[in-house]
Each structure stands twice: as structure tokens, then as C-alpha cells.
N, C-alpha and C positions, 0 to 999 in steps of 0.2 A: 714495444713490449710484444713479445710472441702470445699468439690468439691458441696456443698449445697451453692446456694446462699443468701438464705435465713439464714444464718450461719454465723457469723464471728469472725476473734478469737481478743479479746481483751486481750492484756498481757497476751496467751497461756491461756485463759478460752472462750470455747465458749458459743458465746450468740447469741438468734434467734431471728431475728429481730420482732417489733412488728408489722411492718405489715403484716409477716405470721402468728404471733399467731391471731392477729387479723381475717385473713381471716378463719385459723381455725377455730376460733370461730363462724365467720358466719356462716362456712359450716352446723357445729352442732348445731344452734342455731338460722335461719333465723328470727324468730319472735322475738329476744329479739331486746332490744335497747340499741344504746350508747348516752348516752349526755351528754355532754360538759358544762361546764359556767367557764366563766373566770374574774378574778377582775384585776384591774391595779391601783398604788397608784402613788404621786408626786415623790416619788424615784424611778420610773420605776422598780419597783418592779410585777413581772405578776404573779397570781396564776389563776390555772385552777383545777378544780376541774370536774372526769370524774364519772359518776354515769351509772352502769350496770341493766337495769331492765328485768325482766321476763313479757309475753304476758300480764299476768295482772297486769303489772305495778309496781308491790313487786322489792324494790331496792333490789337487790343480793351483791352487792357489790359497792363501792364507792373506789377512787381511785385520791390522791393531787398531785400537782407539782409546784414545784416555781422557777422563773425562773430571775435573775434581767438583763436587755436590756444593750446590749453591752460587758457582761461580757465577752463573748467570742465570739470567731469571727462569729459560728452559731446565738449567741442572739444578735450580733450586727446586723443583716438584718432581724433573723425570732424567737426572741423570744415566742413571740406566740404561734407559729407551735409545735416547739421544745418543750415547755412548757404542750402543748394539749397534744400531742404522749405518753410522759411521764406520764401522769395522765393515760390515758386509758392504756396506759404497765402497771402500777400499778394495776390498776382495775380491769385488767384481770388475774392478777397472782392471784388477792384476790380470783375471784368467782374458778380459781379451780388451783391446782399445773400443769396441763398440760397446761395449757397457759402462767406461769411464764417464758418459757426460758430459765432456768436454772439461774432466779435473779430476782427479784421484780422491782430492777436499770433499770433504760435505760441505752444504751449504752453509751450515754453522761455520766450520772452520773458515772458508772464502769469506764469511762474511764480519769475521772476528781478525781475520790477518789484515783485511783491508782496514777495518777499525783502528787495528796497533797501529798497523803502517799510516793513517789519517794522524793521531794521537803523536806520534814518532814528529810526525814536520808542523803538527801545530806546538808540540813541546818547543821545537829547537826554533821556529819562526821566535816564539815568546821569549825564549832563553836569545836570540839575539837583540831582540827590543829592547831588552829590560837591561840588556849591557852597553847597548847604546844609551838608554835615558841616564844609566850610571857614569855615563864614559863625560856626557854630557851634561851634568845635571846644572850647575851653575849659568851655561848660555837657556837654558830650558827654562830654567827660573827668572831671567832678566824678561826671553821671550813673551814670558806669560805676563812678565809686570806689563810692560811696555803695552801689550795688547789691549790689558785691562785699562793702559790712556789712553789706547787710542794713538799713539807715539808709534803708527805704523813704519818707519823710516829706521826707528832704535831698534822695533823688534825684526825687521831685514838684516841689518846687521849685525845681529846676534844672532839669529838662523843661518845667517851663511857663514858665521864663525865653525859650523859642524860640519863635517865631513861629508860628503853625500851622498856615500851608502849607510853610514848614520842615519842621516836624515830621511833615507827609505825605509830604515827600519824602525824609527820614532813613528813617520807618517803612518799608520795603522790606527785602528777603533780601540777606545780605551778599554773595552773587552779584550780585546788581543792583546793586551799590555801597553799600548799607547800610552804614551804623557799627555796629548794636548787635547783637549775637547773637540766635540764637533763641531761648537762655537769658534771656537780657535784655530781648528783647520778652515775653516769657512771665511774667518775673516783674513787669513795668510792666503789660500785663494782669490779674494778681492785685492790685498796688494799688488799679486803678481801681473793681474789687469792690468796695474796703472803701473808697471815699468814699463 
């Protein structure tokens, strides 16, 4: 973690927030301007759009953000806000790469795209579990009797009736769509000792 507060790391990428590039840009820039306008529609849909201009007024760069109210627990109280910040962090990464932060993103957005993209491979991990425990279901059900005798030898042979990239994608925690308990992967673990 950077000892800069201005700094933070987002899923081990750091990002600088845009109220330092911002005040950078002051520093180097006192006479230019920021301004704002924002629209809001019946779907609580907010767009802000942030326009960067030079002392005579020559827009340098322009910079969007959309923001829809409630989606998340910040645009449930300050969509707005949130919405603005994101437009001038745009705007400012447009007029030059030293004010980008090492992302065009706001931290909201870097940290919302990482989210989908997490959400995106735990859906489709679960969606292929759930079509193996389907694909399998009848050796899955013998497995678990046999387990529950203790008929170690029956339930070998009916796990290795499945396929095994099947069986890598069974093998997971029953929170991740797994079929078989921990009990049950624990005691399939002590079989494989004793071949």
C-alpha cells in the first residue's frame, strides 16, 4: 500500500485520487477553468459533463459521466457529487497523461468494472458446476449413498464414472454450487490415500 494518501490501491493497481490531480492541475494552471453541467432524466439517470478551458476560453478538453441514483450505496445519497468528480477525472486525464492517475476511471468505476469482471467468472465458474452436477447427477447420487456406507470402493467407482473436468468442476464448496459436502470431499480425500 502507498504511504501517499493521495494514492490508493484498487485490486493491487494504484490510483491517484482526483482531487490531487485536480489540485495539480491548479498548481500548474491557475487561470484555466473547470465547468460543470449536468442533466437528469425521469429514470434518475444523471449525466455530467466537465469542460476544461484555457485563459481565453479554448475548450482543451471535455470530459462525461453517467451516473443512474441508487445504484450504489454512494449514488444512493450523492449521485451528483460522485457523477461530477468522474467527469472532471475524465477531463483531466484528456488535457494531458500526467493528470490521468494512471486511468482515465474513477476509482468508483475501476472498482465497479473489477466487481462485474469478478461477478462475470464467479457466474460462469457456477454455471459450469451446476451443468456438471446435471450432466452427472445419477453417479453423484450413488457417490453420496455409497459414502454414507462407508462403501468406499463403490463410491471410487462411481466418481470415476465422470469425466474429469466434470469432476473439477463438481470438486468446489457447496457455496460455489458444489454437490458434495466437505464431509464428503474429506472422506473422497482419504480414499485416494489408500490407492
Amino acid at each position: 500500500m502507498s504511504a501517499n494518501p493521495d494514492v490508493v490501491d484498487i485490486h493491487g493497481t494504484e490510483y491517484t485520487m482526483i482531487a490531487a490531480r485536480l489540485r495539480m492541475f491548479r498548481e500548474e494552471h491557475p487561470d484555466w477553468t473547470v465547468m460543470t453541467e449536468f442533466t437528469s432524466d425521469e429514470n434518475d439517470r444523471v449525466v455530467v459533463k466537465a469542460t476544461i478551458a484555457n485563459p481565453e476560453q479554448h475548450v482543451i478538453a471535455n470530459g462525461h459521466a453517467e451516473e443512474v441514483r441508487g445504484s450504489t450505496n454512494i449514488n444512493s445519497t450523492s449521485a451528483l457529487e460522485n457523477c461530477e468528480t468522474s467527469a472532471v477525472g475524465r477531463a483531466l486525464a484528456f488535457v494531458s497523461g500526467e493528470y490521468a492517475g494512471n486511468a482515465i476511471r474513477s476509482a468508483d468505476e475501476m472498482a465497479d468494472a473489477i466487481k462485474q469482471q469478478n461477478e462475470k467468472q464467479l457466474f460462469a465458474g457456477f454455471a459450469k458446476t451446476t451443468a456438471a452436477n446435471e450432466r452427472n447427477h445419477p453417479s453423484l447420487v450413488a457417490v453420496r449413498g455409497f459414502l454414507a456406507e462407508e462403501n468406499f470402493d463403490a463410491a471410487r467407482e462411481c466418481w470415476n464414472e465422470i469425466e474429469h473436468d466434470d469432476q473439477r468442476a463438481i470438486w468446489v464448496a457447496t457455496t460455489k454450487g458444489g454437490w458434495l459436502t466437505t464431509k464428503e470431499r474429506h472422506q473422497m480425500k482419504t480414499w485416494s490415500r489408500e490407492q
